[in-house]
C-alpha positions as CSV (number, residue, x, y, z in Angstrom):
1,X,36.3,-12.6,87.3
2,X,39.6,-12.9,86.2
3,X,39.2,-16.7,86.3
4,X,36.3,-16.2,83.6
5,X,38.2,-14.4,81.5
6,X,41.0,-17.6,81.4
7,X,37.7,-19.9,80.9
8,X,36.5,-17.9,77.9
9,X,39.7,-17.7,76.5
10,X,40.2,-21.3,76.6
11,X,36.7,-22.6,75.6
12,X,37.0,-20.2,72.6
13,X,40.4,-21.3,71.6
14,X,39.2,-25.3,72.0
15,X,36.0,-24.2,69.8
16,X,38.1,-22.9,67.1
17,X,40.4,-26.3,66.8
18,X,37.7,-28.9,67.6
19,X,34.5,-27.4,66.0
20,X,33.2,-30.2,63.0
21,X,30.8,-27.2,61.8
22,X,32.7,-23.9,61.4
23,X,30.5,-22.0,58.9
24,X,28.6,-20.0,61.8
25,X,31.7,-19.0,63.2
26,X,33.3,-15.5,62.9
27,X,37.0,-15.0,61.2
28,X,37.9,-12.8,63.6
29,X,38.5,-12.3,67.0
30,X,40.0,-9.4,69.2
31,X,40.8,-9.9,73.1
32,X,41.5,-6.8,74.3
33,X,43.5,-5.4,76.9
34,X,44.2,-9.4,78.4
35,X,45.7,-8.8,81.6
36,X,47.6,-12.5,81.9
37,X,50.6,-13.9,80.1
38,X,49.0,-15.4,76.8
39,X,49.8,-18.2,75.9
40,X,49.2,-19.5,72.5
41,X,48.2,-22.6,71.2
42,X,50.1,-25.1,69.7
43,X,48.3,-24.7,66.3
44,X,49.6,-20.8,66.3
45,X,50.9,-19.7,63.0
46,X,51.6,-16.7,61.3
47,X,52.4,-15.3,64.6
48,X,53.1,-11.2,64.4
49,X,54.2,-9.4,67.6
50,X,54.9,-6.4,67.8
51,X,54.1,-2.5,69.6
52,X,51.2,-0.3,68.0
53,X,50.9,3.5,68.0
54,X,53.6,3.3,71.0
55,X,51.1,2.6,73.5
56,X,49.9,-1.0,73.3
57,X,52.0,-4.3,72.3
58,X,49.8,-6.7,70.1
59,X,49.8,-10.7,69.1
60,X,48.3,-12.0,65.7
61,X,48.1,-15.2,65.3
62,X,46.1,-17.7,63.4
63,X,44.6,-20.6,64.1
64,X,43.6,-23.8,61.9
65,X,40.7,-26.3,62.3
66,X,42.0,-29.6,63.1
67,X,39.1,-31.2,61.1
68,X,39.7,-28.9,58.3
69,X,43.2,-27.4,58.1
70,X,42.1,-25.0,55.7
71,X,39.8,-23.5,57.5
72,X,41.7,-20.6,59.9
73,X,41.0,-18.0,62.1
74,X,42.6,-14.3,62.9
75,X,43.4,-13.4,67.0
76,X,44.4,-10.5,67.8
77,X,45.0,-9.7,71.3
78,X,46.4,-6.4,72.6
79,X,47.8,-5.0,76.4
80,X,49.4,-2.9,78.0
81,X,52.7,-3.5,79.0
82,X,55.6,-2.1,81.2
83,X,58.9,-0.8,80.5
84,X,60.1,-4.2,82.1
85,X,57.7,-6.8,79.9
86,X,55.0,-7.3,82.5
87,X,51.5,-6.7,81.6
88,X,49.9,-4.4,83.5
């Protein structure tokens, strides 16, 4: 399953950047609780990291369209973590 999970990640991702036709597309997108190391594409900007409500660490990041740089999208993926950095 958790082989899916990387798929669906990375099929979304390629969607966002490649798609010619964005206009049925949400702005936003939330993984939650992603229990591998992400790692973001090379179009990332406006990345934001940081720990919410002292439970949870978070990753914003946009993404543009490579067909239409205007054209960006919002993640925002949260997980748990351990005192150490690992996600657990």
């Amino acid at each position: 399953m958790l082989l899916n999970l990387f798929r669906l990640y990375d099929l979304v991702i390629k969607h966002i950047k490649t798609s010619k036709d964005c206009s049925k597309m949400v702005r936003k997108i939330i993984f939650g609780g992603i229990r591998w190391p992400l790692v973001l594409s090379e179009r990332a900007e406006n990345i934001e990291k940081g720990k919410e409500e002292g439970i949870y660490y978070f990753t914003k990041y946009q993404i543009s369209n490579m067909h239409n740089p205007k054209v960006r999208f919002s993640i925002y993926n949260w997980h748990y973590t351990n005192e150490d950095g690992t996600v657990r």
